[in-house]
PyMOL CGO cylinders between C-alpha atoms (Angstrom):
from pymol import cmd
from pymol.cgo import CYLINDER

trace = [
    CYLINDER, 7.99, -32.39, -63.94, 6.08, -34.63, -61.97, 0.3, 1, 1, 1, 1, 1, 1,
    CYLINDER, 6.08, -34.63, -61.97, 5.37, -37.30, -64.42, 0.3, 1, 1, 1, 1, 1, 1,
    CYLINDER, 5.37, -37.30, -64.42, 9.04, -38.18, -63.28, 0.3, 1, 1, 1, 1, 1, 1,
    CYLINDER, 9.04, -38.18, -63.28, 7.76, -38.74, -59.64, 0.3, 1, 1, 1, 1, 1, 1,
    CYLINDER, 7.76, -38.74, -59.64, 7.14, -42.21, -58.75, 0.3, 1, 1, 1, 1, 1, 1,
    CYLINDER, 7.14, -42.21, -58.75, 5.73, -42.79, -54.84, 0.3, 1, 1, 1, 1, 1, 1,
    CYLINDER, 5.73, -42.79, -54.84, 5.73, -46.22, -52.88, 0.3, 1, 1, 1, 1, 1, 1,
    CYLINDER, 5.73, -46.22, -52.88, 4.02, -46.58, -49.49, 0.3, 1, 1, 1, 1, 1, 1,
    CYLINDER, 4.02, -46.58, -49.49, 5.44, -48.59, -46.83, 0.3, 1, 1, 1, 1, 1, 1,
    CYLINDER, 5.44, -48.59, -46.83, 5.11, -49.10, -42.90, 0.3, 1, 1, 1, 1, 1, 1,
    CYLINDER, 5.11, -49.10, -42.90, 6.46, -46.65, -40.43, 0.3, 1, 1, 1, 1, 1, 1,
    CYLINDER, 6.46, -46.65, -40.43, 6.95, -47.21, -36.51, 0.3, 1, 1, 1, 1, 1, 1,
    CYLINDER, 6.95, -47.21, -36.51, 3.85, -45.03, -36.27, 0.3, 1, 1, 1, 1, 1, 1,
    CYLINDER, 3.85, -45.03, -36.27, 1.56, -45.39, -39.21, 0.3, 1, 1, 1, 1, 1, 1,
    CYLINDER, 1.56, -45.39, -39.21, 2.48, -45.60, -42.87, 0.3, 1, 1, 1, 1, 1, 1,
    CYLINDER, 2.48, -45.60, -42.87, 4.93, -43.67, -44.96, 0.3, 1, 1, 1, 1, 1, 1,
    CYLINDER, 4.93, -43.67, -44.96, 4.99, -42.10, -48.14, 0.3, 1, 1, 1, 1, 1, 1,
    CYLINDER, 4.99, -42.10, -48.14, 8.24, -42.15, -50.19, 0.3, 1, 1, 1, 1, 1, 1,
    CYLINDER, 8.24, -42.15, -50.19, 8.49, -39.96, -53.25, 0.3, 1, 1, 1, 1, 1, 1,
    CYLINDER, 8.49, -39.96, -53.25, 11.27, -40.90, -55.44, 0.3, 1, 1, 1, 1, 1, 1,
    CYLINDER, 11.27, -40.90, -55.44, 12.49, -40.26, -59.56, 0.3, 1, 1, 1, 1, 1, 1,
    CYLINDER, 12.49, -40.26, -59.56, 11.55, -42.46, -61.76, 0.3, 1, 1, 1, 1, 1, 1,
    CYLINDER, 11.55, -42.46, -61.76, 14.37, -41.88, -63.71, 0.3, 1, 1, 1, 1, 1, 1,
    CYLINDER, 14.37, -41.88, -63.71, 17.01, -42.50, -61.86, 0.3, 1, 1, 1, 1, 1, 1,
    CYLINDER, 17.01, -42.50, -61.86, 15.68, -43.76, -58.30, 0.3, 1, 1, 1, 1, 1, 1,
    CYLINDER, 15.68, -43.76, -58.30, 16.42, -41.26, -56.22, 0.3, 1, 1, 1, 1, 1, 1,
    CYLINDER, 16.42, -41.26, -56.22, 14.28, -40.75, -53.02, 0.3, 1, 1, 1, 1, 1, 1,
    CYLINDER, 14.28, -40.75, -53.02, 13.15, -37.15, -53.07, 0.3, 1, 1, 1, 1, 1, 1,
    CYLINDER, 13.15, -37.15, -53.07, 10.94, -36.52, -50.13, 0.3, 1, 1, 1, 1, 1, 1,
    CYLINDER, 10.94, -36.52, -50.13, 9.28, -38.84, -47.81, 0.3, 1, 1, 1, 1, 1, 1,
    CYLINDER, 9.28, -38.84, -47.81, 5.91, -38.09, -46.04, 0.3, 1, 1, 1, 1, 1, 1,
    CYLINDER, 5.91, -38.09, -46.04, 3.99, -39.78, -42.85, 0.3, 1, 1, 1, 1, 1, 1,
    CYLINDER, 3.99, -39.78, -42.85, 0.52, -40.22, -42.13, 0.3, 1, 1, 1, 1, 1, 1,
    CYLINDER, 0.52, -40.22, -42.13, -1.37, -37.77, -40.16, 0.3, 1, 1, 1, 1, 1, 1,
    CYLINDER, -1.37, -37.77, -40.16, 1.97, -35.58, -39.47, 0.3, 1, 1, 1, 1, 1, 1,
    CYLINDER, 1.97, -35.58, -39.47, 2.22, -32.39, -40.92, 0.3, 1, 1, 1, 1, 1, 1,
    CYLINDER, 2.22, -32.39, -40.92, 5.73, -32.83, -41.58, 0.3, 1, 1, 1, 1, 1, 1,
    CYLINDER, 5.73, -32.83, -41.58, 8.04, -33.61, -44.55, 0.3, 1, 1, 1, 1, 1, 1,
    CYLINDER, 8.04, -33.61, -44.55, 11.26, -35.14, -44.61, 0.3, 1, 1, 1, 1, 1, 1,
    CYLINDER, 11.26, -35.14, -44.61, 13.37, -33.63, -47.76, 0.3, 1, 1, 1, 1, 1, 1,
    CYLINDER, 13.37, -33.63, -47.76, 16.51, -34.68, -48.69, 0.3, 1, 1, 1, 1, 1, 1,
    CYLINDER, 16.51, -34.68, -48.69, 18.91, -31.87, -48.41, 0.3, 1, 1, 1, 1, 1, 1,
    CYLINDER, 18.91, -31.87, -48.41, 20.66, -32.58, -50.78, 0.3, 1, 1, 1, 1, 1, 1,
    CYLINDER, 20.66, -32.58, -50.78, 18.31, -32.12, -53.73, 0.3, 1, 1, 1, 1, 1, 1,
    CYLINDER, 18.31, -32.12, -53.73, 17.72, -28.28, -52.54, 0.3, 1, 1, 1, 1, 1, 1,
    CYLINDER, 17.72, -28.28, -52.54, 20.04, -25.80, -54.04, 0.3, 1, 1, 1, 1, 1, 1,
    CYLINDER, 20.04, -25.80, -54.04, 21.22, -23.02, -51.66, 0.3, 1, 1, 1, 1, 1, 1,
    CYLINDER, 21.22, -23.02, -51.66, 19.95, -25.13, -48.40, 0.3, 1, 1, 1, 1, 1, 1,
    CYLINDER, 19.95, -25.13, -48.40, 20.74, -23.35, -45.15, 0.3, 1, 1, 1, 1, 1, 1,
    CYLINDER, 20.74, -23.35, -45.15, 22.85, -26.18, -43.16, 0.3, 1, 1, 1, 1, 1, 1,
    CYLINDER, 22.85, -26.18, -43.16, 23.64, -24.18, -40.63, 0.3, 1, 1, 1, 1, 1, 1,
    CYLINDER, 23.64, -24.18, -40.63, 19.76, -25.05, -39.49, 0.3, 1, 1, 1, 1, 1, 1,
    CYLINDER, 19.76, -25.05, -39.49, 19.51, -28.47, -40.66, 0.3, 1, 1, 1, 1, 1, 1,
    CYLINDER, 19.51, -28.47, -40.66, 18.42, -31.40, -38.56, 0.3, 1, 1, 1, 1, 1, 1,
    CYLINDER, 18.42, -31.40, -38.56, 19.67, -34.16, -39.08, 0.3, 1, 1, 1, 1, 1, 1,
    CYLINDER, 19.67, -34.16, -39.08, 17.73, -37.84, -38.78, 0.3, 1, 1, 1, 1, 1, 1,
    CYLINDER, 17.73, -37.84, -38.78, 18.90, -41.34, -38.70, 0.3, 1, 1, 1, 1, 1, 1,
    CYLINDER, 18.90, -41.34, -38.70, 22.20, -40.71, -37.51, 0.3, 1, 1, 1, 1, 1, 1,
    CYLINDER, 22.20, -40.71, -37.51, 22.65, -43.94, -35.41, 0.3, 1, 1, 1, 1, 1, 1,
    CYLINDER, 22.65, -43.94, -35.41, 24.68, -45.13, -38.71, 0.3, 1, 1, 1, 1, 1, 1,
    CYLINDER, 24.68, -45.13, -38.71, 26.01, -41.98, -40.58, 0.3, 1, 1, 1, 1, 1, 1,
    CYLINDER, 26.01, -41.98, -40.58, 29.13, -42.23, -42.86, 0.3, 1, 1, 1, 1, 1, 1,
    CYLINDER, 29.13, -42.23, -42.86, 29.64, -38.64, -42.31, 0.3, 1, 1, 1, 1, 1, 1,
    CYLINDER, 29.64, -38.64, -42.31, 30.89, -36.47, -38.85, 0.3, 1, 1, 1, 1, 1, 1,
    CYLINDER, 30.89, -36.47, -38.85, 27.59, -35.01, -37.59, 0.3, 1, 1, 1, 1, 1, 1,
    CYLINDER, 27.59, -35.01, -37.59, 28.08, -31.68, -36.71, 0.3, 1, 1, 1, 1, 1, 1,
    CYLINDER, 28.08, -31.68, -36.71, 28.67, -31.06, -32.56, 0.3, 1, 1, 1, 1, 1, 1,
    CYLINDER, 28.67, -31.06, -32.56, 25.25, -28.83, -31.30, 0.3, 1, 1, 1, 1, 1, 1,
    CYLINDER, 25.25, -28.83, -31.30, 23.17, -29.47, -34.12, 0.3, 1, 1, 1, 1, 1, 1,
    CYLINDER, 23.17, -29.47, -34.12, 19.63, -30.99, -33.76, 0.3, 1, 1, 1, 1, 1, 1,
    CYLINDER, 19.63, -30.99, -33.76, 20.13, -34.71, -34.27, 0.3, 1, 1, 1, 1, 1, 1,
    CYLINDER, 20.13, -34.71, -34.27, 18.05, -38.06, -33.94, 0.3, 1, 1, 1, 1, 1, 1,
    CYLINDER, 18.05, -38.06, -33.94, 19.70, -41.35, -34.34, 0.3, 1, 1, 1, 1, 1, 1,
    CYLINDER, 19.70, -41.35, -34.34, 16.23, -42.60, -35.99, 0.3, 1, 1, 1, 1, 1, 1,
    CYLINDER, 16.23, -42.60, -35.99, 13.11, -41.12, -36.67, 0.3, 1, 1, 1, 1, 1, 1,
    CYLINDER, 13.11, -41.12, -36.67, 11.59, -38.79, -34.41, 0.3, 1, 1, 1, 1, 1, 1,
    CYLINDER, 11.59, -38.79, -34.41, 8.25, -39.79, -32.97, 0.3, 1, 1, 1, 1, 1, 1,
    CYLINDER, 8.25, -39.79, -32.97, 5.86, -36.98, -34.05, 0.3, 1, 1, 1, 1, 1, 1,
    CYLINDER, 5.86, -36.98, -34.05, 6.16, -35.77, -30.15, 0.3, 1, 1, 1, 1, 1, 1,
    CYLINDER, 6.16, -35.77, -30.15, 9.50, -35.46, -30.65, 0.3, 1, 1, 1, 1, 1, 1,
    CYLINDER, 9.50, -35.46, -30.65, 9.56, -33.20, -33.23, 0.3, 1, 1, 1, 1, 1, 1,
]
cmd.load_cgo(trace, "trace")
């Protein structure tokens, strides 16, 4: 299974980022940042998710209603923040 994960670093606004992604079709799985014990999964790729407690990050352009109430940041949260 994860000889189909590809990763890519690349700057964040506080340290550097780790993207995981398949290789075989591109799709960004899970991104990590430095030094913050903290993953950011896309929700999407987990079967029987729990949206009811989802938060939801780099809203400032969504295509999609965000839901009123829930936890919400229009970019990334700053690690004190979170």
């Amino acid at each position: 299974m994860f000889s189909q994960l590809g990763t890519f670093t690349r700057p964040a606004k506080a340290g550097l980022m780790t993207c995981y992604f398949c290789k075989g079709c591109g799709s960004r799985i899970w991104h990590e940042r430095e030094g913050v014990e903290m993953a950011s999964i896309k929700g999407g790729l987990v079967k029987g998710l729990d949206w009811d407690t989802a938060v939801h990050l780099w809203t400032k352009r969504a295509v999609v209603p965000i839901p009123e109430g829930v936890v919400s940041w229009e970019e990334e949260p700053l690690e004190s923040d979170a």
